[in-house]
C-alpha positions as CSV (number, residue, x, y, z in Angstrom):
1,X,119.3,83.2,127.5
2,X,122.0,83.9,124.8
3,X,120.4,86.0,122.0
4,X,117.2,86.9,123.7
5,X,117.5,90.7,123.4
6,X,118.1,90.7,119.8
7,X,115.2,88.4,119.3
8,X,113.0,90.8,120.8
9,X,114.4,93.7,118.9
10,X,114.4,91.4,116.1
11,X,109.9,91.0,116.2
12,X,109.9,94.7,116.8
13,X,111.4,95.8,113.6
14,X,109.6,92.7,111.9
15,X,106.5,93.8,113.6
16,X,107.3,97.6,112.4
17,X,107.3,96.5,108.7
18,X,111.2,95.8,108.1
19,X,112.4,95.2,104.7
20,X,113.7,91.3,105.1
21,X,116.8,90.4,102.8
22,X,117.9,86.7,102.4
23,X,121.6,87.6,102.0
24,X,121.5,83.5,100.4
25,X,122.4,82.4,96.7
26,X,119.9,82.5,94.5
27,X,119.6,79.0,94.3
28,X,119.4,78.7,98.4
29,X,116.1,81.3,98.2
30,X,114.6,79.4,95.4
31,X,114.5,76.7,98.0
32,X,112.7,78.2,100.0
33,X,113.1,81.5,102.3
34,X,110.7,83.5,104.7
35,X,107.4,84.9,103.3
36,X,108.0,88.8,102.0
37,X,111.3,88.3,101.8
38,X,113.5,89.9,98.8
39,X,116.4,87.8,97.8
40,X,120.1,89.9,97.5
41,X,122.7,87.6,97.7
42,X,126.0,89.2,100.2
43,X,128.4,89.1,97.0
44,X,126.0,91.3,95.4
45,X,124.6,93.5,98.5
46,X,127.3,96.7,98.0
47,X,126.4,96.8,94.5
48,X,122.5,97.0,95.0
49,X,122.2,99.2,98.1
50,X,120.2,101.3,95.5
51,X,117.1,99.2,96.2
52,X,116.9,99.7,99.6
53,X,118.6,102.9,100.3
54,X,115.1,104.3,101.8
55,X,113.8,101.4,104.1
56,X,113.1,102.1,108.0
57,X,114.4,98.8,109.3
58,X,116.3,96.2,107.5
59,X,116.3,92.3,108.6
60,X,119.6,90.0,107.2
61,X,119.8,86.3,107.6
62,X,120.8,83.8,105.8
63,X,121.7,79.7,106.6
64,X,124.1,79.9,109.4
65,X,124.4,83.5,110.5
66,X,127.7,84.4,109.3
67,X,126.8,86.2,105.5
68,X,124.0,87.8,107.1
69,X,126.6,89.2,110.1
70,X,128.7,90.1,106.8
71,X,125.6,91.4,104.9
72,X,125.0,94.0,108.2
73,X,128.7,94.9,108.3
74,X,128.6,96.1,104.8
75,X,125.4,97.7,105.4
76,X,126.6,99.8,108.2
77,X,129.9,100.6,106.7
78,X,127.9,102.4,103.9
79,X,125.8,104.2,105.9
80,X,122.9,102.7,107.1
81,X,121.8,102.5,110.9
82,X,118.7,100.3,110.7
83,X,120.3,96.9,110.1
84,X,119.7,93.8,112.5
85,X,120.7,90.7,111.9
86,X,118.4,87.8,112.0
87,X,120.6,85.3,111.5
88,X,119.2,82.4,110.0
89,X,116.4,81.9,108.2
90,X,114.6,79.8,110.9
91,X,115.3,82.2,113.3
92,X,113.4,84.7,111.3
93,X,110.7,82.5,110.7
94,X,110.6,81.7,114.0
95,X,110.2,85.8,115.1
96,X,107.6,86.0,112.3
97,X,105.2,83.7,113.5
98,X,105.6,85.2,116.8
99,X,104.4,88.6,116.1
């Protein structure tokens, strides 16, 4: 099944304690997101790379898929290693239950 893999690698860094980011607008968190999750919208992500600049394992997502596959990009263009990209929110919700 399409996506399978990076589902399971997905629970493991969940399971592992990963920093989750909702790469949404304000406003789109504020309506809900995953529990534990820190809000820094992709506009904003290159300028606050301070705040997470020491995290093992960091977990994207956002609505669709597509900021939080921009959100990883950026990460990994400034350095970091330990991005995976949850895609949506669901999907992350959906991995959290499971571990």
């Amino acid at each position: 099944m399409f996506g399978a893999s990076n589902n399971e690698e997905l629970k493991n860094v969940i399971k592992n304690g990963a920093l989750l980011i909702d790469v949404r607008t304000p406003s789109e968190f504020a309506d809900g997101s995953v529990k534990g999750a820190i809000n820094i919208p992709v506009d904003s992500i290159e300028k606050q790379i301070n705040k997470i600049k020491n995290k093992n394992n960091i977990v994207v997502f956002c609505r669709s898929g597509a900021r939080s596959a921009l959100a990883k990009r950026i990460l990994e263009q400034n350095g970091f290693k330990n991005v995976v990209n949850g895609k949506t929110k669901n999907n992350v919700n959906t991995c959290l239950v499971e571990v």
